[in-house]
C-alpha positions in Angstrom: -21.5 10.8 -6.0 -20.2 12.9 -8.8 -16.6 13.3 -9.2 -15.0 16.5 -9.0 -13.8 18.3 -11.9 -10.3 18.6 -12.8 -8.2 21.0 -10.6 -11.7 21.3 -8.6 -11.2 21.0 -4.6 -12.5 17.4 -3.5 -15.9 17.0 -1.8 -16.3 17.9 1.7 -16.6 14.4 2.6 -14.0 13.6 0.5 -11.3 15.8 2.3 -13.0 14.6 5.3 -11.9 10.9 4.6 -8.3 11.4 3.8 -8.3 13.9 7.0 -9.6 10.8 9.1 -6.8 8.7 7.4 -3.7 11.1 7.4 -4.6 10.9 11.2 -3.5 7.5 11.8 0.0 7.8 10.3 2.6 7.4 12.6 4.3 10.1 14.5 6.9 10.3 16.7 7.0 11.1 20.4 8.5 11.6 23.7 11.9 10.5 24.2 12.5 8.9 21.0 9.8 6.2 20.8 7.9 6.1 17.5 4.6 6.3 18.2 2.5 4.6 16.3 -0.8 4.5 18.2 -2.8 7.6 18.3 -6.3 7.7 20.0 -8.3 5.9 17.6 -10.8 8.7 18.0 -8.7 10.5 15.5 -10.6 9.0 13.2 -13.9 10.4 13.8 -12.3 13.9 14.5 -14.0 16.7 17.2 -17.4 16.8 15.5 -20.0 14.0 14.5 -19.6 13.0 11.2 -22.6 13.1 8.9 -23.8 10.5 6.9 -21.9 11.2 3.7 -18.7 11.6 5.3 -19.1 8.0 6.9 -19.9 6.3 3.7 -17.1 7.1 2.5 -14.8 6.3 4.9 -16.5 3.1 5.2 -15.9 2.9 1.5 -12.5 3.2 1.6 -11.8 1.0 4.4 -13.3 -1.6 3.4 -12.8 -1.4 -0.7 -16.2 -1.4 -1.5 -18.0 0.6 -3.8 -20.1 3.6 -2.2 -23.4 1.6 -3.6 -22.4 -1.3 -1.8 -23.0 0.3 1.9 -26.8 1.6 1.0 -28.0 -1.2 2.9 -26.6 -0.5 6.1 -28.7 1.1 8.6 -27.2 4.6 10.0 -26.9 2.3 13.5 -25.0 -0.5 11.5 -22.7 2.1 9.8 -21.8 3.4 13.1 -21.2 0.3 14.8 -19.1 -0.7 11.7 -17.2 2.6 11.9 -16.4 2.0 15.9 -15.1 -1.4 15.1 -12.6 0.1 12.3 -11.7 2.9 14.7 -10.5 -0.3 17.6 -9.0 -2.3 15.7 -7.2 0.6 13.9 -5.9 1.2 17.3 -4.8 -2.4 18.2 -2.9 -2.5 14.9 -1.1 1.1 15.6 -0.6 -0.2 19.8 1.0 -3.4 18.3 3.6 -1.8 16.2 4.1 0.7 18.4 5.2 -2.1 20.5 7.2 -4.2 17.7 9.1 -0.8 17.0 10.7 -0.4 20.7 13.7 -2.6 21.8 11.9 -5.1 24.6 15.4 -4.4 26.8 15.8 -1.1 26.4 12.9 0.6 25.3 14.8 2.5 22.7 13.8 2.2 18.9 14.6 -1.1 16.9 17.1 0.0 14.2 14.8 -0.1 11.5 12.5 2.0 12.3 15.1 4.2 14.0 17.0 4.5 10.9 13.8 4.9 8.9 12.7 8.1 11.1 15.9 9.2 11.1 16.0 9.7 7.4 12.6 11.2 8.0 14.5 13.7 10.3 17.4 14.5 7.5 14.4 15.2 4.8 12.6 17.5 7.7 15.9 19.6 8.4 17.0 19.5 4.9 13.8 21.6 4.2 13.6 23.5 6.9 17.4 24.3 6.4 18.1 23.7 10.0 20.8 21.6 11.8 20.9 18.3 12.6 24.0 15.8 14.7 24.1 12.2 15.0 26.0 10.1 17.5 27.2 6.8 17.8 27.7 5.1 20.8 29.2 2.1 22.1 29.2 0.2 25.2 32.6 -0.1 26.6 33.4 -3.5 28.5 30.0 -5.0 27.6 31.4 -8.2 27.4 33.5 -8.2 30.2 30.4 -7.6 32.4 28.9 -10.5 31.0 31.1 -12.7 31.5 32.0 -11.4 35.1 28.5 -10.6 36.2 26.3 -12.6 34.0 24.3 -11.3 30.9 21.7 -10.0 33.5 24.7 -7.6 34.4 24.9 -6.5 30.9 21.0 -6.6 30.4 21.3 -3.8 33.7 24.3 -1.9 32.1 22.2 -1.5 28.4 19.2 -0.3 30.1 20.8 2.3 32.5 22.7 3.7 29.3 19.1 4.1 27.9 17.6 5.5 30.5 20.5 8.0 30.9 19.9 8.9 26.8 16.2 9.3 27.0 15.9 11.4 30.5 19.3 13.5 29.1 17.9 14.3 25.9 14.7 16.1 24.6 11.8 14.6 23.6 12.3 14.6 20.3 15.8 13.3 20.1 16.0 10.1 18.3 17.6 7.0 20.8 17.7 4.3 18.7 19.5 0.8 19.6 21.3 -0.6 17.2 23.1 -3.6 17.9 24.2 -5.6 21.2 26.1 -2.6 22.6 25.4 0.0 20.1 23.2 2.9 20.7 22.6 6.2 18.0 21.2 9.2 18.8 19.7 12.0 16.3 19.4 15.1 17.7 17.9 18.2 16.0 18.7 21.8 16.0 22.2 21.3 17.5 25.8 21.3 15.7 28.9 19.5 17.1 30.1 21.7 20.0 26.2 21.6 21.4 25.7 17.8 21.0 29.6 16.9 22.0 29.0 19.2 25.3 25.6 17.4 26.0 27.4 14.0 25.3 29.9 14.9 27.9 27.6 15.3 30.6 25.5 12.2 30.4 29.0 10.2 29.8 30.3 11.7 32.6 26.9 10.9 34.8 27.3 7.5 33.8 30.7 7.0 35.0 29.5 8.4 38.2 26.4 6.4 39.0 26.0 2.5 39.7 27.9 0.0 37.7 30.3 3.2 36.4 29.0 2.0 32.4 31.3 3.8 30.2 30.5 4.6 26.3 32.4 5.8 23.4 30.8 8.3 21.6 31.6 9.6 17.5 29.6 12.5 15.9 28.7 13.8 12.7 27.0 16.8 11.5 24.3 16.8 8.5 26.4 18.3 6.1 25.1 21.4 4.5 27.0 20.6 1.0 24.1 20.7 -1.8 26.5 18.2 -3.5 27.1 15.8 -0.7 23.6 15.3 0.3 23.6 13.0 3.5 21.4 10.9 4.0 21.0 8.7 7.1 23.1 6.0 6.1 26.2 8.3 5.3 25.6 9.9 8.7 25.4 7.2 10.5 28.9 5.5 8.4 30.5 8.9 9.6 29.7 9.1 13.3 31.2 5.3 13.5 34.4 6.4 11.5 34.4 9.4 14.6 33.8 7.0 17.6 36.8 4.8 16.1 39.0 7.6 15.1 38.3 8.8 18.9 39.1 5.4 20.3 42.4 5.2 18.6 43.3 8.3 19.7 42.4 7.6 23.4 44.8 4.3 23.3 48.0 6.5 21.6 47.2 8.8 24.5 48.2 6.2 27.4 
C-alpha cells in the first residue's frame, strides 16, 4: 500500500482504522460513571467493512506488517476481527468495572480526578462554567461504632445514591476517600450548584438514617493567569467545606 504524500488526506482505509480505534476510547456516561465499555461493534462501524479496510485494522492490532496477513482467508480475517472486537469489549467492561467504587458505585478517585481535569480542559475551551464540591460525611464514625460498619457501608451508599439521582447525567460523583465524596458539575456557577447542594442536603437529613454532609465549593476560575486545574479546584473546595465548618461551630 502506498503511503500518502505529505499534507495528502490518509487512505480511505486508513481513516477507516483510526475511526474504528478512536471508537473505543473511553467516554463518560450517565450519572457520573466512566464508561469504558462501548458496544464492541463500534469497531466494525454501520457498514461492512471491505477487505482493505480489515487488513489494516488487523494490521494494527496485531503489529504485523500488512504483508504478513495475505495468507489469511477473507473467513479467517473475519473471524480474527470478531475475536479482537470481544475481547476489546471484555477489556473496556473490566475497567469500566475497576473504575467504580464496589460500595458506592461512584468513581474511584483516580479516574474521577483524571476526567475531571478532562472536564476543566473541555470548559476551558468552550469558555463555559464549571463548580466543584467537596463533601464530607458528618458522624461517619460515630455510626460505625454505634451501628457497626455495615451502618456506615448503608449511610455512604444512600449519600451516593442521593448525588447520582440529584444531579444530571453528566455531573461527575466521584468518591474520594472513607467519607469523602466530590462532585463536578458543568455549566453551573456557585449560587446554582450551592442551591442544588441545599436540596439534596436537606433530603438527606430528612430521609432514613438522617446522614448529614458538609459541603465546600469552588468555581473554575476564569483568570487566564490562575489557570485551575483539577487539583487547585479540588485544594479550594476543601479549604470551603472547612472554612464553612468553622463557621458553623462559632455559630453555636
Amino acid at each position: 500500500m502506498a503511503a500518502p504524500r505529505d499534507g495528502a488526506r490518509p487512505a480511505a482505509p486508513a481513516r477507516i482504522a483510526r475511526g474504528r480505534a478512536e471508537a473505543i476510547e473511553p467516554r463518560r456516561t450517565a450519572r457520573g460513571r466512566a464508561e469504558l465499555v462501548p458496544d464492541g461493534s463500534a469497531l466494525l462501524g454501520d457498514a461492512p467493512l471491505n477487505r482493505a479496510a480489515r487488513r489494516e485494522i488487523l494490521s494494527a492490532a496485531l503489529g504485523l506488517p500488512d504483508a504478513a496477513l495475505d495468507e489469511l482467508s477473507g473467513s479467517a480475517g473475519e473471524h480474527l476481527l470478531g475475536r479482537l472486537v470481544e475481547l476489546a469489549s471484555r477489556l473496556r467492561r473490566l475497567e469500566a468495572e475497576a473504575a467504580l467504587d464496589d460500595l458506592t458505585g461512584a468513581l474511584r478517585r483516580g479516574v474521577g480526578l483524571r476526567l475531571l481535569q478532562a472536564e476543566v480542559d473541555r470548559v476551558r475551551r468552550a469558555d463555559g462554567r464549571l463548580v466543584v464540591a467537596f463533601l464530607d460525611v458528618d458522624g461517619l464514625k460515630r455510626v460505625n461504632d454505634s451501628g457497626g460498619h455495615a451502618a456506615g457501608d448503608r449511610l455512604l451508599q444512600q449519600v451516593a445514591q442521593t448525588l447520582r439521582r440529584r444531579l444530571r447525567s453528566y455531573d461527575l460523583v466521584i468518591r474520594c476517600g472513607g467519607d469523602e465524596f466530590l462532585c463536578a458539575m458543568t455549566g453551573a456557577g456557585v449560587d446554582e450548584a450551592r442551591a442544588k447542594l441545599a436540596l439534596i442536603t436537606a433530603e438527606l437529613a430528612s430521609s432514613a438514617g438522617h446522614p448529614a454532609v458538609s459541603v465546600g465549593l469552588a468555581e473554575l476560575d476564569e483568570d487566564p493567569e490562575r489557570l485551575d486545574d483539577a487539583a487547585s479546584l479540588v485544594q479550594r473546595a476543601d479549604a470551603a467545606l472547612y472554612r464553612s465548618r468553622a463557621s458553623r461551630r462559632l455559630a453555636r
